[in-house]
C-alpha positions as CSV (number, residue, x, y, z in Angstrom):
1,X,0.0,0.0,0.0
2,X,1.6,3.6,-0.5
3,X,2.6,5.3,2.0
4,X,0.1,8.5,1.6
5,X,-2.7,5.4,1.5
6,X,-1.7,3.8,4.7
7,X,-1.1,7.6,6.3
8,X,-5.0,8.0,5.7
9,X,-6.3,4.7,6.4
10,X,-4.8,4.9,9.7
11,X,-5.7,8.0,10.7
12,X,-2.5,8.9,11.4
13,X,-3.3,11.6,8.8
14,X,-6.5,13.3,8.3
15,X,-6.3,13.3,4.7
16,X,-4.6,11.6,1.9
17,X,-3.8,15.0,0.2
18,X,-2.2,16.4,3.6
19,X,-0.5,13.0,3.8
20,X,1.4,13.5,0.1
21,X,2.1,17.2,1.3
22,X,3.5,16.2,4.3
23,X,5.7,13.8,2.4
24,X,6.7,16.0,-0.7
25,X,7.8,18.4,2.5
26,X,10.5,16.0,3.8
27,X,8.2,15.8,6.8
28,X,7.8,12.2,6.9
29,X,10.1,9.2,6.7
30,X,10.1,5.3,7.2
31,X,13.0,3.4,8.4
32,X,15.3,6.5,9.2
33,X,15.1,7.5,5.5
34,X,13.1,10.2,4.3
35,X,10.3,8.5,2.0
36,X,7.6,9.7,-1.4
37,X,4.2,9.1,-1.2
38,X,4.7,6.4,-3.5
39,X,7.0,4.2,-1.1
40,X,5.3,0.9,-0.4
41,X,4.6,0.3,3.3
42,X,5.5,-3.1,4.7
43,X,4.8,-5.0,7.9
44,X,7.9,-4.2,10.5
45,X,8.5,-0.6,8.8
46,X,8.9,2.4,11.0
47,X,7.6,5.3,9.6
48,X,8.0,8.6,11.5
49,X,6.0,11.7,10.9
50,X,6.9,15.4,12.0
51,X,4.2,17.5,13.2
52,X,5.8,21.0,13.9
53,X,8.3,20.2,17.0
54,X,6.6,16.6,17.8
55,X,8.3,13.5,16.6
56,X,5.5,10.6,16.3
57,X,6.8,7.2,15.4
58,X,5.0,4.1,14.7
59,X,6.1,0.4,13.9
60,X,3.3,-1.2,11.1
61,X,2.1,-4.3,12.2
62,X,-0.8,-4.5,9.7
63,X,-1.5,-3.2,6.0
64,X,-5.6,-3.2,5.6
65,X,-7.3,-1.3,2.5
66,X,-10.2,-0.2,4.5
67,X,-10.5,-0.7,8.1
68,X,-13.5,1.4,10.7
69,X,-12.4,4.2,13.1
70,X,-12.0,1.7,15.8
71,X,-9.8,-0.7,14.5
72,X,-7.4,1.9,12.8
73,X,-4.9,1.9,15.8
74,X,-4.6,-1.9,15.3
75,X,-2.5,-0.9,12.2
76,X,0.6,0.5,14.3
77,X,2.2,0.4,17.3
78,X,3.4,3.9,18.7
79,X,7.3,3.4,19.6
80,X,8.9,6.0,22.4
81,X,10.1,9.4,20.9
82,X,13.6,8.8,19.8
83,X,14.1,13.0,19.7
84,X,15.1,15.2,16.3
85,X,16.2,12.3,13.9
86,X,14.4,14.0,10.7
């Protein structure tokens, strides 16, 4: 699934749109490297999203093409704030 995709489905990004912006922006990257929209999220990846001076990081443990507002934190595990690695 691309990144932007799993961003949205997740709702670790309101939208999809904000999710490529925040990517084009260098504001987001997954396994220490900084990634596109387009990168192709896999289980184990740890993708890491800056949102002004907060650091979130999260470890995928599931890819799902459509999942309820319940379920969505099921996707990722939030990992302890590792500080200013972007």
């Amino acid at each position: 699934m691309r990144l932007d995709k799993y961003l949205k489905v997740s709702r670790l990004i309101k939208r999809r749109t904000v999710a490529g912006e925040a990517c084009a922006g260098g504001r987001v990257s997954v396994n220490g490297r900084r990634a596109k929209a387009s990168y192709d999220v896999k289980i184990g990846d740890v993708i890491e999203i800056r949102f002004g001076e907060r650091l979130l990081s999260v470890e995928v443990l599931s890819v799902a093409e459509h999942v309820g507002k319940n379920e969505a934190p099921a996707l990722y595990r939030e990992q302890s704030s590792k500080g200013n690695s972007l």
